[in-house]
N, C-alpha and C positions, 0 to 999 in steps of 0.2 A: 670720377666722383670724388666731390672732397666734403671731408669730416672738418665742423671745429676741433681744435685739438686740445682743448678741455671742456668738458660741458659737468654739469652737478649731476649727480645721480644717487637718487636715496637708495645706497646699497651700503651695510656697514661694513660687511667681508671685503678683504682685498682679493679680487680677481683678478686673472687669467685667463680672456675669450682665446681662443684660437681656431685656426681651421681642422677639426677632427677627424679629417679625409687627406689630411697631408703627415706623407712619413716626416718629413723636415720637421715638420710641426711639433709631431709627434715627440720627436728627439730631442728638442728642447725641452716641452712640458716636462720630460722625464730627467733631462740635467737640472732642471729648477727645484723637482721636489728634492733633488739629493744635496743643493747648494743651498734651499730653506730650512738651516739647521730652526731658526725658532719658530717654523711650523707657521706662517702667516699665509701663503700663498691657499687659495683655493684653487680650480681650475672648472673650465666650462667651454665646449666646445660651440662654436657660433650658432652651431647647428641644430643646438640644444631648443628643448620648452624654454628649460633656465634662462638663458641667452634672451630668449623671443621674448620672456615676458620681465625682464631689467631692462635690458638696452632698449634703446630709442630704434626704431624701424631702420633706420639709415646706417646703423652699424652690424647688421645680421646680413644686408644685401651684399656687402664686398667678402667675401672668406677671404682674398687675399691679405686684410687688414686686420693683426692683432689689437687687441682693446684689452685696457690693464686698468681696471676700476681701484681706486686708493683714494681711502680719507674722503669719499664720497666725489671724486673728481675722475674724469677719465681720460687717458692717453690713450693715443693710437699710434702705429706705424712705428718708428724710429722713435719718438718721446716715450713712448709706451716700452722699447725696450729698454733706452737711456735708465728709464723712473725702476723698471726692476734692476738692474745690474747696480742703481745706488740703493738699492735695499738689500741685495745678498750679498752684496762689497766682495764683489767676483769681477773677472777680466779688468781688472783697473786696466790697461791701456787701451782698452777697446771703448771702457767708460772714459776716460782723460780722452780721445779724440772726438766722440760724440759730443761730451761737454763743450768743447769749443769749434766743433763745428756746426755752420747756421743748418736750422730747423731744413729747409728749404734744400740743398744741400743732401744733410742725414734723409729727408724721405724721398729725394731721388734714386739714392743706393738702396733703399729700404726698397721699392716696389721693384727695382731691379730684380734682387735676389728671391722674393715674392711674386713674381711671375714666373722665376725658373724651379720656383720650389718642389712642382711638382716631378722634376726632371730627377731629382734624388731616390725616387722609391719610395714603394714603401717597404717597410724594414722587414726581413727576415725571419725575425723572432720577434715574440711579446716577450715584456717582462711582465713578469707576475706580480703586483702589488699589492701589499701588506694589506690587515683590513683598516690599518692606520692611513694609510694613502689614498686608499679607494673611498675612506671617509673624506677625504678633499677635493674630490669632484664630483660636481653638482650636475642633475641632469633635468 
């Protein structure tokens, strides 16, 4: 199934869909809130009402595809994570190879590691989060 890889979306928040049933998944969401020193990031699991009733139908169907709503535009896949890692100016060499490498390319690797995501677990322990935190996910 293929997504455009930007479309407009009247959402002002900057969001975070992810798949809410993957540990991987999970493990990022959780490095992102601690790398969003200025508190921008929301988050929202695909699986969500939230999800279901902003996104377009055609980006709830795939869980394997993150979608990162910004400035009313949205990324998926591999641009979707490009567009965060240039907002929390984290893993510069990971963003310096995404940035020059073609889109096409970046979400080959992207579903690769998206199909084996679930092969990680899920995590052992929860972290507990703040009620500062737990205010930035939407449900």
């Amino acid at each position: 199934m293929s997504f455009e890889a930007e479309k407009n979306i009247e959402e002002p928040r900057t969001v975070v869909f992810y798949d809410g049933a993957c540990g991987m998944c999970n493990a990022v969401v959780m490095r992102l809130l601690d790398w969003d020193e200025e508190k921008l990031f929301f988050y929202a699991p695909l699986q969500s009402d939230y999800a279901a009733n902003v996104l377009p139908e055609e980006f709830t169907k795939d869980l394997s595809t993150m979608v990162f709503l910004h400035e009313k535009k949205s990324y998926i896949k591999s641009s979707a994570l490009l567009e965060i890692l240039k907002i929390v100016k984290k893993c510069s060499i990971l963003r310096l190879i995404l940035t020059f490498t073609p889109q096409c390319v970046r979400d080959v690797g992207y579903s690769v590691v998206a199909k084996c995501r679930h092969l990680f677990g899920k995590p052992v322990s929860c972290r507990v989060l703040s009620e500062e935190e737990q205010s930035r996910f939407l449900n």
